[in-house]
Backbone as a printed PyTorch tensor [residue, N CA C, xyz], in Angstrom:
tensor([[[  4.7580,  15.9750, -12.3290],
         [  6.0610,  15.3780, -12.4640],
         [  6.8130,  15.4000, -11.1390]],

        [[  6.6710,  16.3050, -10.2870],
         [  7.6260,  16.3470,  -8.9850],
         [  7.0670,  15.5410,  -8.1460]],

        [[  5.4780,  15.4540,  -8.2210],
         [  4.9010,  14.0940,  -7.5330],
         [  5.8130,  12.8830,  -8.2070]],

        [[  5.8950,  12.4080,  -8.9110],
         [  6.2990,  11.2460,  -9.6470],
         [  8.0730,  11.1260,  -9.0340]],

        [[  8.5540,  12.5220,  -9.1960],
         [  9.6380,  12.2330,  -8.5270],
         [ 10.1170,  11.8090,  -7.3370]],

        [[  9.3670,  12.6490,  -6.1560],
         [  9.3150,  12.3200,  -4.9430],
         [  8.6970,  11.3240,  -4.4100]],

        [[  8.0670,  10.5890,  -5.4450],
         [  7.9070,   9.0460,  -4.9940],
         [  8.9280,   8.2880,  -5.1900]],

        [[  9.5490,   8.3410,  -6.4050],
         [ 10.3700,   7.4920,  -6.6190],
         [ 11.7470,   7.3230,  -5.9360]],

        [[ 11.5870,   8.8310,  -5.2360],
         [ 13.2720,   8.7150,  -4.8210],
         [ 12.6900,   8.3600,  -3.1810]],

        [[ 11.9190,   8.7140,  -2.7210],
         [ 11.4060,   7.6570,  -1.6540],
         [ 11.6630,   6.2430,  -1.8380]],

        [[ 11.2060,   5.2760,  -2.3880],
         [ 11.5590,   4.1800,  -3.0640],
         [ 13.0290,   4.0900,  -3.0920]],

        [[ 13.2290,   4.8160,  -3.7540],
         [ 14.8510,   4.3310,  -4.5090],
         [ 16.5450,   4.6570,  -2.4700]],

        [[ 15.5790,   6.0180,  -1.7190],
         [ 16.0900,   5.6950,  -0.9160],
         [ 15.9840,   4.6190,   0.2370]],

        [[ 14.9290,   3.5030,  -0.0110],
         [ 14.6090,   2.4680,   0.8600],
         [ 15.3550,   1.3940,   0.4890]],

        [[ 15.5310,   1.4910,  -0.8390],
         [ 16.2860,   0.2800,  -1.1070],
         [ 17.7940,   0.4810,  -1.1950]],

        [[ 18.3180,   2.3440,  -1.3400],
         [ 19.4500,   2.2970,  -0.7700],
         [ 19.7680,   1.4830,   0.9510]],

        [[ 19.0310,   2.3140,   1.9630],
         [ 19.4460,   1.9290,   2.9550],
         [ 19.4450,   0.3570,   3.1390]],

        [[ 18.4730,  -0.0830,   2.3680],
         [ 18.4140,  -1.6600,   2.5470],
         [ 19.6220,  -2.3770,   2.5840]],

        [[ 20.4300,  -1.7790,   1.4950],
         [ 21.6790,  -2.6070,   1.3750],
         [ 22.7500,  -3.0150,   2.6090]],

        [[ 22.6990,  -1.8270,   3.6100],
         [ 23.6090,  -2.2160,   4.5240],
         [ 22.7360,  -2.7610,   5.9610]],

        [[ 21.7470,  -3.2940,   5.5040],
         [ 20.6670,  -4.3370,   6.4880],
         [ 21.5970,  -5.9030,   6.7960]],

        [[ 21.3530,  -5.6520,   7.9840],
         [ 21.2100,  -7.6850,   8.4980],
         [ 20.1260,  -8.4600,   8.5650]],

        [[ 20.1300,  -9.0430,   7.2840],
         [ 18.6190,  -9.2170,   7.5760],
         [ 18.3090, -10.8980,   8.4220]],

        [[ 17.2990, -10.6450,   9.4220],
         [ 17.2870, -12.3980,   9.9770],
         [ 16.4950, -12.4700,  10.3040]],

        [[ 15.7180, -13.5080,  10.4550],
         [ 14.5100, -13.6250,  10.9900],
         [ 13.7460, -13.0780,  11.8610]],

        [[ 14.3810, -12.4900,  12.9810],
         [ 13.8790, -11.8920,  13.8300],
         [ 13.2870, -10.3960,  13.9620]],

        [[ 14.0590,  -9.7630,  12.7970],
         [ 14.1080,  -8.4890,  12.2300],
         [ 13.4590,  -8.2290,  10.5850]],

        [[ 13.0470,  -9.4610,  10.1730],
         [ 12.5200,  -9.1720,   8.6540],
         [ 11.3270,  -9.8760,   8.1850]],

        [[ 10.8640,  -9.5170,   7.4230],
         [  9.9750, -10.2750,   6.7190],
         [  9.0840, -10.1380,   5.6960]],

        [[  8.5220, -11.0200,   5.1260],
         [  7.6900, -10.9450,   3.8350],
         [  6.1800, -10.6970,   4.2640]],

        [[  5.7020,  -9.8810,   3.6720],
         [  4.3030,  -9.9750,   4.3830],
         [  3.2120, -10.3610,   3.0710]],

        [[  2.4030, -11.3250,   2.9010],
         [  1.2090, -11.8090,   1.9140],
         [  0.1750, -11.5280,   2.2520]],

        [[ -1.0500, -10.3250,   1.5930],
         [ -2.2730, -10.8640,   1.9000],
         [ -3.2580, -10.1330,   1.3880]],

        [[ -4.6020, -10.0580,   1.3900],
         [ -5.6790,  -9.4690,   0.8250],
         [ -6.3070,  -8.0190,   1.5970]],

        [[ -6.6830,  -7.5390,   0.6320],
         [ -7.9270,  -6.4770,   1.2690],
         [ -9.1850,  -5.9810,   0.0560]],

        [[-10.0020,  -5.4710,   1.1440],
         [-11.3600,  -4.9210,  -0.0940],
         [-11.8550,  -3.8390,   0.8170]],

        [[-12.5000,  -3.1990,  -0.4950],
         [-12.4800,  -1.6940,   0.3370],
         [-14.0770,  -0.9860,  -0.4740]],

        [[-14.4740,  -0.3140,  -0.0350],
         [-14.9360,   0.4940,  -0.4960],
         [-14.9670,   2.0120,  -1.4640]],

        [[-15.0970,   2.1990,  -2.3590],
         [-14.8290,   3.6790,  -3.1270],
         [-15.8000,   4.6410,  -2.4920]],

        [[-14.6940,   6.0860,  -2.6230],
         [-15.1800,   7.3170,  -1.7410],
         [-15.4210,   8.1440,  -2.6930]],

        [[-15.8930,   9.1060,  -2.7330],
         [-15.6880,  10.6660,  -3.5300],
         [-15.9820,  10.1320,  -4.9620]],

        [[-16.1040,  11.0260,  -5.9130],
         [-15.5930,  10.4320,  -7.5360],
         [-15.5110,   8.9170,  -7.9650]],

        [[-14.7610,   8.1940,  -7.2160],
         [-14.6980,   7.0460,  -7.5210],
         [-15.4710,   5.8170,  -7.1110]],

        [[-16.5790,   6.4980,  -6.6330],
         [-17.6900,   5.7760,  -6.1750],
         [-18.5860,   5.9010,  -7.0450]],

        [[-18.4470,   7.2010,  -7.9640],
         [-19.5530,   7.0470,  -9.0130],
         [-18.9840,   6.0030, -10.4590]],

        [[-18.3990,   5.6540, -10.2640],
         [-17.7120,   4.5090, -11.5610],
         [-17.5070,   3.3040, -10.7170]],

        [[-16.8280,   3.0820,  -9.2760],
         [-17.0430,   1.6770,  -8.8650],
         [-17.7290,   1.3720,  -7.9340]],

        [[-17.8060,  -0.1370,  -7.9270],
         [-18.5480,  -0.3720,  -6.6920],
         [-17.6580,  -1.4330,  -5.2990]],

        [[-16.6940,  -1.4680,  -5.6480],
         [-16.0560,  -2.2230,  -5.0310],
         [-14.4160,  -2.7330,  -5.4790]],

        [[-13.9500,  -2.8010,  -4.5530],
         [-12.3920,  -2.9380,  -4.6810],
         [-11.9790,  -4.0690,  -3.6050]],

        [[-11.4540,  -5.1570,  -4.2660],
         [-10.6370,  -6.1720,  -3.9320],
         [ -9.0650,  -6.2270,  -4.5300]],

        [[ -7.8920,  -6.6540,  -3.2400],
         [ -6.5130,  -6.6370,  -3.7320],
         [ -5.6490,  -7.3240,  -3.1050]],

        [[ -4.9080,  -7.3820,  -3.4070],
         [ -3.5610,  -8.2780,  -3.2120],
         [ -2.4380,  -7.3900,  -2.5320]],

        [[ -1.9540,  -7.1020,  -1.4220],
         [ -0.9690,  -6.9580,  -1.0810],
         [  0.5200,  -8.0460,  -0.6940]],

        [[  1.1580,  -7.1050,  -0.8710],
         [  2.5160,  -7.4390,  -1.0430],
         [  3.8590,  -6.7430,  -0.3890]],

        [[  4.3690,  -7.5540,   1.0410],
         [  5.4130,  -6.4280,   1.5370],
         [  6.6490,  -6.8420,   1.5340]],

        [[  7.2860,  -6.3070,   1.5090],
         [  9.1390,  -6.3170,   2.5720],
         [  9.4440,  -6.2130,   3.6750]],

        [[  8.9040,  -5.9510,   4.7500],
         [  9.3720,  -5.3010,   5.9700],
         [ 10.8600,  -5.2760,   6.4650]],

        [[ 11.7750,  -4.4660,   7.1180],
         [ 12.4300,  -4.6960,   7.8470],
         [ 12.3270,  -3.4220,   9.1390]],

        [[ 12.7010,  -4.0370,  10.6240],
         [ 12.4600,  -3.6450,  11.8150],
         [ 13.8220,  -2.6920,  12.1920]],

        [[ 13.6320,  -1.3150,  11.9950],
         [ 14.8890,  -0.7370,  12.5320],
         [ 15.3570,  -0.4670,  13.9410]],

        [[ 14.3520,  -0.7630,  14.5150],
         [ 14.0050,  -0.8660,  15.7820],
         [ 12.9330,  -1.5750,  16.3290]],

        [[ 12.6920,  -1.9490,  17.7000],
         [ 11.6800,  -3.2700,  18.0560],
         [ 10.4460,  -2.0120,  17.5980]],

        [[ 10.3750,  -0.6720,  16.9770],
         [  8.7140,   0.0210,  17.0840],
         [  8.9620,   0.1110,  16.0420]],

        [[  9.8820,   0.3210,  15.1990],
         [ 10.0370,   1.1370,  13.7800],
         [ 10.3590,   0.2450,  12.6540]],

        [[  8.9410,   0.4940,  11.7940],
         [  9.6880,  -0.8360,  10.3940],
         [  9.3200,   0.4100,   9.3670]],

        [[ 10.6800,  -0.4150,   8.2600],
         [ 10.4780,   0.6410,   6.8480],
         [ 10.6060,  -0.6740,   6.2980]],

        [[ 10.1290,  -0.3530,   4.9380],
         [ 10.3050,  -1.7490,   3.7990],
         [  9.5840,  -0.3900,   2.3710]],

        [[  9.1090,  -1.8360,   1.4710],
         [  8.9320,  -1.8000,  -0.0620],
         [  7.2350,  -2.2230,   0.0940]],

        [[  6.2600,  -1.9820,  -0.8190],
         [  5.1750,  -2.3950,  -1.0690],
         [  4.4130,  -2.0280,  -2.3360]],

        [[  4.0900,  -3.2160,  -2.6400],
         [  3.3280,  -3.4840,  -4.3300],
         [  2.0790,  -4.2720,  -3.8550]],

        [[  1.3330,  -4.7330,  -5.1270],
         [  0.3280,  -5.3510,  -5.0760],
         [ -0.3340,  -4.9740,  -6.1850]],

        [[ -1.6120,  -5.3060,  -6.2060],
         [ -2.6050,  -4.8770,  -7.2980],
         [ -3.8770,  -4.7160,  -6.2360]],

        [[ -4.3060,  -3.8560,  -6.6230],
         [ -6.4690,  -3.3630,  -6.6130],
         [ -7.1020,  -3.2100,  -7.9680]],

        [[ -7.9610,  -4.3560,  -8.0050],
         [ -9.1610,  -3.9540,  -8.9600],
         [-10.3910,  -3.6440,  -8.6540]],

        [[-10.8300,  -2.4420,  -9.4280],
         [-11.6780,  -2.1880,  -9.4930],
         [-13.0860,  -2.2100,  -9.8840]],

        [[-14.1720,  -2.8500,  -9.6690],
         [-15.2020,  -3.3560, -10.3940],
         [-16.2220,  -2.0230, -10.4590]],

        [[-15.6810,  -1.5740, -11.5150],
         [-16.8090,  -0.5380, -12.4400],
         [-18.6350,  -0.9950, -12.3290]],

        [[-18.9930,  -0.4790, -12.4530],
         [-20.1280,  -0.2040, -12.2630],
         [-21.3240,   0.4550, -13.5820]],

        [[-22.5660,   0.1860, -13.6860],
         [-23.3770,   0.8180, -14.7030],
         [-22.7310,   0.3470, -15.5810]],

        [[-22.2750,   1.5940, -16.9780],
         [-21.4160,   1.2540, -17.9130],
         [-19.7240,   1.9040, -18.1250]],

        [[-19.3690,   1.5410, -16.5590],
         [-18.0630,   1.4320, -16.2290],
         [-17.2190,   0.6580, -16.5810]],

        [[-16.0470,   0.3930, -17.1700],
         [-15.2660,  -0.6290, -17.0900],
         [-14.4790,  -0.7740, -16.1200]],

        [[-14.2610,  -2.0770, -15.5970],
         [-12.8310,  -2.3680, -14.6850],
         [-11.7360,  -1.6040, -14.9060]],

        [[-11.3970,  -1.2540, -13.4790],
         [ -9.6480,  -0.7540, -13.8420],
         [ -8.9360,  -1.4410, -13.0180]],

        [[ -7.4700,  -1.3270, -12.8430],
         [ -6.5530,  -1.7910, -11.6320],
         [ -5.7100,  -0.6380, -11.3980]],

        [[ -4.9940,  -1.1460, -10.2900],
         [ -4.2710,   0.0870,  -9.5850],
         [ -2.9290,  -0.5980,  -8.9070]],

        [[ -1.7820,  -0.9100,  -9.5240],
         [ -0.6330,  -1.3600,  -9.6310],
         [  0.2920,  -0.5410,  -8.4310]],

        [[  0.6560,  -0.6080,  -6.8450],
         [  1.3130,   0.5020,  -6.1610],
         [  2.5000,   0.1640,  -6.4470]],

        [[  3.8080,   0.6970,  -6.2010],
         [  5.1050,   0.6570,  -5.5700],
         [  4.9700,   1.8910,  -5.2860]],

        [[  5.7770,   1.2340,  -3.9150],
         [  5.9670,   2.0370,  -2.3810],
         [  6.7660,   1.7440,  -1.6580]],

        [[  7.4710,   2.8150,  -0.7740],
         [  7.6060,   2.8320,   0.0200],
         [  7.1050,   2.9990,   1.6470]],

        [[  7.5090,   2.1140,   2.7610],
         [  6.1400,   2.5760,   3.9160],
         [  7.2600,   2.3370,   5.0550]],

        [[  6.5370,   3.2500,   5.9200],
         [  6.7190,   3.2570,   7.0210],
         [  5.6960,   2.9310,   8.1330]],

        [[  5.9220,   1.9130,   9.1860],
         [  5.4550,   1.6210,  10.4880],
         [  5.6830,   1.9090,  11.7550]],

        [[  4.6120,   1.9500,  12.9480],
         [  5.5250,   2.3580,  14.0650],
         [  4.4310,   1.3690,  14.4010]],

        [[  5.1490,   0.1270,  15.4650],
         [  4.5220,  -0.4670,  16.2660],
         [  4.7650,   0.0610,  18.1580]],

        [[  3.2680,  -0.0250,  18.5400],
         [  3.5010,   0.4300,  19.9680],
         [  4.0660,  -1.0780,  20.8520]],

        [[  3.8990,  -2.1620,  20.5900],
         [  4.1580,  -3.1020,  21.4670],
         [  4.5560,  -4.8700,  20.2670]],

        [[  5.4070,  -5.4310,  20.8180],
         [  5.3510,  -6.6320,  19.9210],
         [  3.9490,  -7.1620,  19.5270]],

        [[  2.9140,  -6.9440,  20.3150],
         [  1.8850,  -7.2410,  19.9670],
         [  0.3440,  -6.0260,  19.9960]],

        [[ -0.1540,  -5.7480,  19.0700],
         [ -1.0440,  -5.3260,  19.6960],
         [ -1.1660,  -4.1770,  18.5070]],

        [[ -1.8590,  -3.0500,  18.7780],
         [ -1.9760,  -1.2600,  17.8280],
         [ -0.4090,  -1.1480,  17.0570]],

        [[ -0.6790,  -0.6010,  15.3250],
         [  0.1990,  -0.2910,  14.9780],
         [ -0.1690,   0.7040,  13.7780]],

        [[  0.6260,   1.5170,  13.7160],
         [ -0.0260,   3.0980,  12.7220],
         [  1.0610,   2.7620,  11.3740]],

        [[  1.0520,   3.6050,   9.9330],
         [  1.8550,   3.4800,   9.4070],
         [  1.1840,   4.4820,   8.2990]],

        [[  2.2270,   4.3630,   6.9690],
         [  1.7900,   4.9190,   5.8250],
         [  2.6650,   4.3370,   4.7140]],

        [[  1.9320,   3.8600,   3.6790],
         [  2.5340,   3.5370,   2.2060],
         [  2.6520,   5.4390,   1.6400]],

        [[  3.8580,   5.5020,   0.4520],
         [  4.1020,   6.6220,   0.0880],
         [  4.2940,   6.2090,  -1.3900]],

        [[  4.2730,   6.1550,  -2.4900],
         [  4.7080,   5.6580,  -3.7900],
         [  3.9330,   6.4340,  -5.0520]],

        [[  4.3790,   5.7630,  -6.3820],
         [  3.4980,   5.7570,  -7.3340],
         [  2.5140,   4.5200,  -7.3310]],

        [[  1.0400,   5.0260,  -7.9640],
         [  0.5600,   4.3390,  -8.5020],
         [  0.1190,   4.0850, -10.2300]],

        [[  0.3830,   3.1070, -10.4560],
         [  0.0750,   2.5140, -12.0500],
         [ -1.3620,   2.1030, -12.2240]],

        [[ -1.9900,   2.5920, -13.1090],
         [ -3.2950,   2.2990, -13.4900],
         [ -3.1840,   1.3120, -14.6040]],

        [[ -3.8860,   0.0040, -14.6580],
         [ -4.5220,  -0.1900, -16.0460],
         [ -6.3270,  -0.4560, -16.5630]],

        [[ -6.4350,  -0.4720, -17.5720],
         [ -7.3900,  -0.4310, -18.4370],
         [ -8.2890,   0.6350, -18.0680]],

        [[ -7.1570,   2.2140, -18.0310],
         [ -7.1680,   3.4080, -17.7030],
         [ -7.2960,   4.2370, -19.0120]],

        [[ -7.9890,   4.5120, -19.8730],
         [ -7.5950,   5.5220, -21.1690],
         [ -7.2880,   7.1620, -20.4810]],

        [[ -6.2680,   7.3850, -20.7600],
         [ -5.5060,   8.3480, -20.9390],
         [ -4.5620,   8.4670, -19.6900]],

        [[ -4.6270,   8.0330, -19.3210],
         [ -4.1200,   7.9830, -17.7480],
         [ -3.2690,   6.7270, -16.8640]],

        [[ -1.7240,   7.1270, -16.7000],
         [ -1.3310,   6.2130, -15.9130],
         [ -0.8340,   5.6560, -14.9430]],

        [[ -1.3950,   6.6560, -14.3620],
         [ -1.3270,   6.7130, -12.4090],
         [ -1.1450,   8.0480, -11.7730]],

        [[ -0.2720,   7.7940, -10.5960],
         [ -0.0540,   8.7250, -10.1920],
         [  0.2500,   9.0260,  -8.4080]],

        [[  0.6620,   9.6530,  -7.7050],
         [  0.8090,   9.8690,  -6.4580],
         [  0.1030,   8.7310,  -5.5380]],

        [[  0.7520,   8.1730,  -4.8810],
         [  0.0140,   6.8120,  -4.2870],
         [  0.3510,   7.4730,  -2.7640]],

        [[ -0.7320,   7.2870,  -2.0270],
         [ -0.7950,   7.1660,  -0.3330],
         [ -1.8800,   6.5130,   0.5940]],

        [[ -1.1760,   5.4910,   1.2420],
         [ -2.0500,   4.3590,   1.7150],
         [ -1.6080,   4.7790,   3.1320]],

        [[ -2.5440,   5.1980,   4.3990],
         [ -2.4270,   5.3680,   5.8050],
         [ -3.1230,   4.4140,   6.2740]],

        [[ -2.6450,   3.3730,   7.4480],
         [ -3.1410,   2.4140,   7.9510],
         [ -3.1640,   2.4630,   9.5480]],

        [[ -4.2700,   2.1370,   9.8440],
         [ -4.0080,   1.6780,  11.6390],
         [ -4.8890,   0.2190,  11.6880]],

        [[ -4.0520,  -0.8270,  12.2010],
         [ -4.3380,  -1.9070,  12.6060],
         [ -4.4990,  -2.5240,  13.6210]],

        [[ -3.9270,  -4.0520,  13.8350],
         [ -3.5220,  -5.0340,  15.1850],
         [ -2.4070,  -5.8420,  14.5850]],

        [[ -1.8580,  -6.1520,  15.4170],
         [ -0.1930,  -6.9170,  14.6070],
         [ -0.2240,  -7.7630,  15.7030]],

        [[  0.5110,  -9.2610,  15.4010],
         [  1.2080, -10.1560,  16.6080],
         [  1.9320, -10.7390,  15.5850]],

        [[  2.8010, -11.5980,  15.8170],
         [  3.9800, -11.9600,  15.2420],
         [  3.4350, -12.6910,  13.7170]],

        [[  2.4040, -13.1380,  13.4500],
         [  2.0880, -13.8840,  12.4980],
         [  1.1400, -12.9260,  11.4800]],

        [[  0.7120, -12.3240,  12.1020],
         [ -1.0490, -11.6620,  11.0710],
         [ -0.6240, -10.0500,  11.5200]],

        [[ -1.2610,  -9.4630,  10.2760],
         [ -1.7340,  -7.9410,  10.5700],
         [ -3.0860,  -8.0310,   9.8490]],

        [[ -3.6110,  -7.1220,  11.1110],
         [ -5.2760,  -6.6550,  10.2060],
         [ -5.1000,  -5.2070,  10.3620]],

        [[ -5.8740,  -4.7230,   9.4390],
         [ -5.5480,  -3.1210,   9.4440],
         [ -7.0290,  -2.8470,   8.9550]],

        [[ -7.3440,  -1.5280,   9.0990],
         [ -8.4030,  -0.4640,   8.2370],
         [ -7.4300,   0.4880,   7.4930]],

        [[ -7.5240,   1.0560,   6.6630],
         [ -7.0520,   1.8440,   5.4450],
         [ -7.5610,   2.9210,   4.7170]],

        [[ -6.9030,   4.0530,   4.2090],
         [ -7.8070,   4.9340,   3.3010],
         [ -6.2560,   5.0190,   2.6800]],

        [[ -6.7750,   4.4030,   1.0640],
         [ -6.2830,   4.6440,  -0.1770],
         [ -6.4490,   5.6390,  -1.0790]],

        [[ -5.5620,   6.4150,  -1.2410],
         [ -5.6550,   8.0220,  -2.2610],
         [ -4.8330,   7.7860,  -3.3860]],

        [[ -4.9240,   7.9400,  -4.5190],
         [ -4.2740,   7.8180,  -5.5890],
         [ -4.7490,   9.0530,  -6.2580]],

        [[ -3.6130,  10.2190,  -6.2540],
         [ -3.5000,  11.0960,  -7.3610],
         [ -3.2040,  11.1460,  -8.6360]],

        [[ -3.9740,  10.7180,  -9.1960],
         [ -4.0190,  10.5570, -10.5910],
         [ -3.8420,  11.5320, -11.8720]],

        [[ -3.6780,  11.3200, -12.8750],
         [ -3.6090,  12.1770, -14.0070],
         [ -4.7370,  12.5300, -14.4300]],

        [[ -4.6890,  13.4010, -15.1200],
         [ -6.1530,  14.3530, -15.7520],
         [ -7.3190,  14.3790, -14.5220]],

        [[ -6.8230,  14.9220, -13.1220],
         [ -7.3210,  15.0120, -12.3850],
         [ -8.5030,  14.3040, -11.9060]],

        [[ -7.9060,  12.8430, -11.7860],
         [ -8.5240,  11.6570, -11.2380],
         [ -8.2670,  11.2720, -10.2950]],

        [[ -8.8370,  11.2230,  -8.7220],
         [ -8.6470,  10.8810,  -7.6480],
         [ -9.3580,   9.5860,  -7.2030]],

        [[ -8.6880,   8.6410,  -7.1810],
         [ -8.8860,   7.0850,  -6.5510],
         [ -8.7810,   7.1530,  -5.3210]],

        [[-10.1360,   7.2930,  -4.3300],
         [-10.0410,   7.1490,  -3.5350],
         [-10.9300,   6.0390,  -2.6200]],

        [[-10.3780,   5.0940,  -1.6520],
         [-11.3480,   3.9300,  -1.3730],
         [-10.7400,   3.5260,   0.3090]],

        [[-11.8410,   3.3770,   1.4000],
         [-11.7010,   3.1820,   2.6880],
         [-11.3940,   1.2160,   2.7440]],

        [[-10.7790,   0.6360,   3.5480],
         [-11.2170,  -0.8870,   3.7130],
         [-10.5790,  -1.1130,   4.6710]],

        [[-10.8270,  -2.7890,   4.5940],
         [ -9.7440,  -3.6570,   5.5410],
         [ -8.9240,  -4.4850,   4.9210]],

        [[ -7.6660,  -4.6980,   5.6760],
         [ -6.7900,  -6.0470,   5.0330],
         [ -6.5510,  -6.9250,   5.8920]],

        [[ -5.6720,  -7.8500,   5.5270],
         [ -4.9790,  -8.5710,   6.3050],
         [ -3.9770,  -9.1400,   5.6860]],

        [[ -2.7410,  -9.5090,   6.3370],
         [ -1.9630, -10.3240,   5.9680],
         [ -1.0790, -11.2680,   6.3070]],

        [[ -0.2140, -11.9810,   6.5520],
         [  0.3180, -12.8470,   6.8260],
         [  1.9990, -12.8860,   6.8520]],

        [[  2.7170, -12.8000,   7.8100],
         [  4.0150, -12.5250,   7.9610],
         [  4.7210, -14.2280,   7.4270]],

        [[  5.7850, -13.8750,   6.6070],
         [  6.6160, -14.9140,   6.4440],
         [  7.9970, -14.5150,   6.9730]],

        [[  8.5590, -14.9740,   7.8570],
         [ 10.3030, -15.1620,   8.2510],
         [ 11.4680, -15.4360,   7.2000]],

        [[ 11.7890, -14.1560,   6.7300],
         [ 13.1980, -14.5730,   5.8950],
         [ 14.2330, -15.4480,   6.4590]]])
């Protein structure tokens, strides 16, 4: 439960500070795009592969420093006589870019929501990323951890990418 909390009020303080944002093009944006990953540990013996949808907010508090919001979905393709699951994030994240263009480090912090999960419906979400950024695209590598209930750990390495839109 204090996991669950301290995600949420992560969250809930991003979208406080949000409110007293300027937001403009130059400083914000929507970010769209995919990734697939591989399963590690435990969760390699039930899947075999993970494809997803990301989904961001960004805003730039500085030309190195972005905080925003992040959702999406990952499904999971079970394996043997596994069934599919998904993995629903909200998050909060933080970025530090070294240059307008070029290396950039970060971390998603949130809950995650599981479905077509029996007994179980999420739990502690943390996504650490290091990529390449230029004004239009990010590509990143990733390791996804999801602390789960009844001591289920979702864990899966990949790549993404995505696509910046200008508010």
């Amino acid at each position: 439960m204090k996991k669950i909390i301290l995600a949420l009020s992560l969250v809930a303080v991003s979208f406080t500070y949000a409110q007293d944002l300027v937001i403009t093009p130059e400083n914000s944006w929507f970010k769209a795009g995919v990734n697939v990953g591989l399963p590690l540990g435990d969760t390699a013996d039930f899947a075999s592969l993970t494809v997803g949808a990301d989904f961001r907010a960004q805003h730039l508090v500085s030309p190195s420093f972005g905080i925003g919001v992040a959702s999406g979905y990952n499904h999971f393709f079970g394996k043997d006589d596994f069934q599919d699951l998904g993995l629903i994030p909200l998050a909060g994240f933080v970025r530090y870019y070294f240059q307008p263009k070029g290396l950039f480090f970060g971390t998603d912090l949130g809950y995650g929501f599981l479905t077509n999960a029996d007994n179980n419906s999420g739990g502690l979400y943390i996504n650490p990323q290091i990529g390449f950024h230029n004004e239009k695209w990010n590509i990143y590598g990733f390791y996804q951890h999801t602390f789960a209930q009844n001591d289920i750990d979702l864990q899966v390495v990949g790549v993404g990418v995505t696509y910046n839109i200008m508010f």
